[in-house]
C-alpha positions in Angstrom: -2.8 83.5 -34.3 -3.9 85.7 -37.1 -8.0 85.3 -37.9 -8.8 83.1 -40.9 -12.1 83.7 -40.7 -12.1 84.9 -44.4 -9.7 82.8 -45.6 -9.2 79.8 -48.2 -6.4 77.8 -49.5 -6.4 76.5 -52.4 -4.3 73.9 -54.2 -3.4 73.4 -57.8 -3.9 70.1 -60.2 -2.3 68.4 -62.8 -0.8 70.6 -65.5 0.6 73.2 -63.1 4.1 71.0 -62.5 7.7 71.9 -63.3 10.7 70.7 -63.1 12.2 72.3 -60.4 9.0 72.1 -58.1 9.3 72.3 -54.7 13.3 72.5 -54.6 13.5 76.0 -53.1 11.3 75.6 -50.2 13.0 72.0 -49.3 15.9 73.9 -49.6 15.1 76.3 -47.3 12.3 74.6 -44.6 12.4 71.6 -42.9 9.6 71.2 -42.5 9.1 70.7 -46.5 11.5 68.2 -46.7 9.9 66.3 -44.2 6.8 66.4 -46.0 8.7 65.3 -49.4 10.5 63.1 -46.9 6.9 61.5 -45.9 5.2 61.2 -49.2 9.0 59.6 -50.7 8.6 56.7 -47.7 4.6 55.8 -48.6 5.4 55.5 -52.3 8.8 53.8 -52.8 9.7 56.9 -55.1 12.5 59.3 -55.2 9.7 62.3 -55.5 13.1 65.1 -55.0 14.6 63.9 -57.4 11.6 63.5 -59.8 10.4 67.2 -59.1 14.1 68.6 -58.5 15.6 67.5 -61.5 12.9 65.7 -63.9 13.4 64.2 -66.7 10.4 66.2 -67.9 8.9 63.2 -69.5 8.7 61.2 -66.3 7.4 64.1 -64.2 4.5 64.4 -66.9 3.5 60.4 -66.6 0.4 61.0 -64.6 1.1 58.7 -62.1 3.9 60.5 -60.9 2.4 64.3 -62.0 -0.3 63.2 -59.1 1.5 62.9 -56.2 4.3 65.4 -57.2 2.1 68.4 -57.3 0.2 66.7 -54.0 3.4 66.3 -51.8 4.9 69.7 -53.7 1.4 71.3 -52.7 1.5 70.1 -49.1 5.3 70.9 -48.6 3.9 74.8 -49.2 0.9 74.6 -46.8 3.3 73.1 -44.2 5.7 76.0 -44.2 2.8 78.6 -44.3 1.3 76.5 -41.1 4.8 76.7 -39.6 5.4 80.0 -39.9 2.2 82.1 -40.4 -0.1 80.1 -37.6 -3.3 80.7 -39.6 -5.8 78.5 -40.4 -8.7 78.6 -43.8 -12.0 78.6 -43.1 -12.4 76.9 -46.1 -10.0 74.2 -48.4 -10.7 73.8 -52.1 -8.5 72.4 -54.9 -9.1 71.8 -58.9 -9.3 68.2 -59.4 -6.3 66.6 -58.2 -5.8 69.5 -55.9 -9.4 68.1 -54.1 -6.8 65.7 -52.3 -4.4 68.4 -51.2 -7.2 70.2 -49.7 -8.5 67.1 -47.9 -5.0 66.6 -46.2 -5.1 70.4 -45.4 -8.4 69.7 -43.5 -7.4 67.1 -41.3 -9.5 64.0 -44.0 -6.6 62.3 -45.3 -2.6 61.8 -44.1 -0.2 62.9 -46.5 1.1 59.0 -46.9 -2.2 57.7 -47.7 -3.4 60.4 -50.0 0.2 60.0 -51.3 -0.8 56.2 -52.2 -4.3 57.4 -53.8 -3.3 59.6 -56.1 -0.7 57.8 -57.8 -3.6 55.0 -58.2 -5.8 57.5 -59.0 -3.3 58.5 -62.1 -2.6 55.1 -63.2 -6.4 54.4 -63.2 -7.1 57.5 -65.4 -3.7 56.7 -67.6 -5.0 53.5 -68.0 -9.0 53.8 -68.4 -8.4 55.0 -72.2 -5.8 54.0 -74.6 -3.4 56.6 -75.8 -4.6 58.5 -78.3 -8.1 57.4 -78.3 -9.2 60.8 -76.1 -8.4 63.9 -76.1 -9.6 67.7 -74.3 -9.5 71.0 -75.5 -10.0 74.6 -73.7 -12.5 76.7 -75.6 -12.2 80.6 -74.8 -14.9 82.9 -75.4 -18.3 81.0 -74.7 -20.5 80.6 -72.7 -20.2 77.0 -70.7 -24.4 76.7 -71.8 -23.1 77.2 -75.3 -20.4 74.8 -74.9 -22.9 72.1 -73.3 -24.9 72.5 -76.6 -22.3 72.1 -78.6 -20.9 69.4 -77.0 -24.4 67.6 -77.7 -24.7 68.3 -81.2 -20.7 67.1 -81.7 -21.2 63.5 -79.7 -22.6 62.1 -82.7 -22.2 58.6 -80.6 -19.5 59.3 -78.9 -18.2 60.6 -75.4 -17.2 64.8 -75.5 -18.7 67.0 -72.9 -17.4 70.3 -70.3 -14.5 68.6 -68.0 -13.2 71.9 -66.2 -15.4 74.8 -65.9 -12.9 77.1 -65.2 -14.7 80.3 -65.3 -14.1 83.9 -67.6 -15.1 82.3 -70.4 -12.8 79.3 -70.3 -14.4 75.6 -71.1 -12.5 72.5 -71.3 -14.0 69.0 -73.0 -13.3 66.3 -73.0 -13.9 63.1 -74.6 -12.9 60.4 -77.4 -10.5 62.6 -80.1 -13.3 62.5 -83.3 -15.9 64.2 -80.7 -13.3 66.4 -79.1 -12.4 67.8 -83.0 -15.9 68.3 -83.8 -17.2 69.6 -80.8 -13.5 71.8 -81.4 -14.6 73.0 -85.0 -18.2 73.6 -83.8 -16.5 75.8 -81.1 -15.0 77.9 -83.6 -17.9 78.2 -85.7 -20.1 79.5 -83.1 -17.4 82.3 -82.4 -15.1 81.0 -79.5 -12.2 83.0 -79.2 -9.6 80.3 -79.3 -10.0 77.2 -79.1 -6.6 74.7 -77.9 -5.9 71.3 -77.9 -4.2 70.1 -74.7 -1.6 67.8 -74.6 -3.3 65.5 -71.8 -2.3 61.8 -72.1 -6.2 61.0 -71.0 -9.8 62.8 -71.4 -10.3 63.3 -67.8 -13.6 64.3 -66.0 -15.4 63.0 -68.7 -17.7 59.5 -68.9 -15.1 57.2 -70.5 -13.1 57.4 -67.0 -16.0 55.5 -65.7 -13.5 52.3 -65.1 -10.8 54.7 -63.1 -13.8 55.6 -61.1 -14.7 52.0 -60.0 -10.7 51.2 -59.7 -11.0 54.4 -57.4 -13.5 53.5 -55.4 -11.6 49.8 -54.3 -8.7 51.9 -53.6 -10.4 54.2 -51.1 -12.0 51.5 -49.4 -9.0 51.1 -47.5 -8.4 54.4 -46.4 -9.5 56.0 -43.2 -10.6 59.9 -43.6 -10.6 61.8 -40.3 -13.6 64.8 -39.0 -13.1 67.3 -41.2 -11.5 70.5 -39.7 -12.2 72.6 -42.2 -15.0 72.6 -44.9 -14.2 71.5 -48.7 -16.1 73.1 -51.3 -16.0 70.2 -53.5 -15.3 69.9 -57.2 -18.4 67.6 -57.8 -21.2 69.9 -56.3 -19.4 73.4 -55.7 -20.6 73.3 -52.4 -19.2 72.7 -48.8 -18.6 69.3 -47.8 -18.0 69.2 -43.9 -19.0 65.3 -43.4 -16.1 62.7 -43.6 -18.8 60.0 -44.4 -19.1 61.7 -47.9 -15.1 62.3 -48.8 -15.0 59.1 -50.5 -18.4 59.1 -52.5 -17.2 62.4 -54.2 -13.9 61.6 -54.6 -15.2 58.8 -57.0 -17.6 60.8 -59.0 -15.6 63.8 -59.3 -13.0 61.5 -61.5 -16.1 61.3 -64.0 -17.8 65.1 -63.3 -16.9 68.4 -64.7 -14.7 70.7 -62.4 -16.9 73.3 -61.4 -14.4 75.5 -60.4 -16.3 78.8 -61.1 -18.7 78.0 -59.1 -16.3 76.6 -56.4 -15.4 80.5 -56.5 -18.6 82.1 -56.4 -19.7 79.6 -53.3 -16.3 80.5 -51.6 -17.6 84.3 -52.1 -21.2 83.9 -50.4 -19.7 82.2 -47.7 -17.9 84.7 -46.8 -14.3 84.4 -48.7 -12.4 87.7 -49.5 -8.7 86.0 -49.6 -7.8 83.2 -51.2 -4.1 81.6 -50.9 -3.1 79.1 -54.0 -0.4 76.8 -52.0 2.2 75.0 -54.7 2.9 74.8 -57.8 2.2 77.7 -60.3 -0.4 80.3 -60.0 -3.0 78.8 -62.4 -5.8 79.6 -59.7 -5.1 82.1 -58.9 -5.5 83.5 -62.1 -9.0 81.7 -62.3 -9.9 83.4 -59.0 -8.9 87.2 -60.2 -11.3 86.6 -63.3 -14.0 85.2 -61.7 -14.5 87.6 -58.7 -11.7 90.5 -57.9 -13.3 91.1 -54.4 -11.0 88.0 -53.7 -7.3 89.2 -53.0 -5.3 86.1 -54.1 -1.9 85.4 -53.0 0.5 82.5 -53.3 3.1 80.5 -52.1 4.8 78.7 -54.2 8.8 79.7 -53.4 10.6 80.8 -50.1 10.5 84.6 -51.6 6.4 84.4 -50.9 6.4 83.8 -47.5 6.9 87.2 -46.3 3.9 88.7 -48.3 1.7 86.1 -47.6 2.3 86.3 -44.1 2.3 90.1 -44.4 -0.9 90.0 -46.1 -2.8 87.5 -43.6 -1.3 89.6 -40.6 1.1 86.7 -39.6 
């Protein structure tokens, strides 16, 4: 078995799905389709043909985004485990990717984390009505900057940093008057660019307070295994290796900032040097390179991938 003493997978979250998703790999691997095959018999849901073949609209309902990119995410880790033998030191995944990391480590079964996530979405869907919030990546500052900002915008209301992405990239969220003026205030204190996503809900921000409680009954009735590998979690951008404190950060991380660039930086000082994004996209990639290119990312994310990952982790 190849030593994965210095490696971490890492799992992508909501905004990274496509239609298409996961299609190749089922194609090819059994042992993805059984993982589709798993998630599909926990839910009720014909998850193939929602990532397959879409309609777009439906795939981006975040009920259905969440366990899409989840199962889609899992499907990839299964056919690395298959076929490479390795295993991370460390798991860590942006915001709905947390739960894709938790299956990797041995916390959660695919079914149930299936079951939670698609809660989880229809909590968040449902914590704000449409149009009432909104979130915005700012490029360019600083995320103290962006705190400030955020402050002197609230005027009231709810805006503050939801993802802290890392090289120079902010996200806020909040109700849609505080997200414009924290927005405007951006630009006028020299951010690079600032976007408006198109988000059906301000996640990671206080107004999904009611998700969070909805979240936390949820939970209750799932059981979370030893941890065989440590998270660095979203919450605290540390390592988590206790089962008994899964659930507590799962619920607070619905209302906390991503603090992904930190995530990266603690996966450094323990002693990360690769990191492997497994599904959908290669947002994190991305994040990773920027953040600290003494980590060699890779990704596995269609059957043409396997070779080099394996290649690359001496598998």
């Amino acid at each position: 078995m190849p030593d994965g003493s210095d490696i971490a997978f890492v799992f992508p979250g909501q905004g990274s799905q496509t239609v298409g998703m996961g299609k190749d790999l089922c194609d090819r691997f059994p042992e993805a389709r059984a993982a589709f095959e798993e998630a599909e018999d926990a839910l009720g849901l014909d998850l193939r043909e929602l990532c397959f073949r879409g309609p777009e609209a439906e795939l981006n309902r975040t009920e259905y985004t969440q366990p899409a990119i989840l199962t889609a995410s899992v499907a990839a880790l299964r056919v690395l485990e298959r076929h490479g033998g390795v295993r991370p030191a460390w798991v860590a995944g942006h915001s709905l990717g947390e739960y894709s990391a938790l299956v990797c480590a041995g916390a959660f079964r695919l079914e149930d984390a299936a079951v939670v996530v698609r809660e989880r979405g229809r909590l968040m869907q449902e914590a704000v009505p449409q149009g009432e919030g909104s979130m915005a990546a700012i490029l360019g500052l600083d995320a103290a900057v962006v705190r400030e900002l955020c402050e002197d915008a609230a005027d009231g209301e709810v805006v503050a940093p939801a993802n802290l992405n890392g090289g120079g990239q902010v996200v806020v969220s909040g109700a849609r008057g505080a997200v414009e003026r924290a927005s405007q205030l951006a630009r006028d204190r020299g951010a690079r660019r600032v976007v408006e996503l198109a988000v059906s809900a301000p996640f990671h921000c206080a107004l999904m307070r009611p998700a969070a409680e909805g979240l936390r009954e949820v939970l209750e009735g799932v059981a979370v295994a030893p941890l065989a590998a440590g998270v660095v979690t979203n919450v605290e951008a540390s390592l988590n290796s206790d089962a008994g404190r899964v659930k507590p950060l799962l619920v607070e991380q619905v209302v906390a900032p991503v603090r992904w660039e930190e995530s990266v930086h603690a996966l450094q000082a323990l002693g990360c040097r690769r990191a492997v994004e497994l599904g959908p996209g290669k947002v994190l990639s991305g994040l990773v390179r920027r953040i600290d290119r003494d980590i060699k990312t890779l990704n596995l994310d269609q059957p043409g991938d396997l070779a080099k990952v394996l290649e690359e982790l001496g598998g």
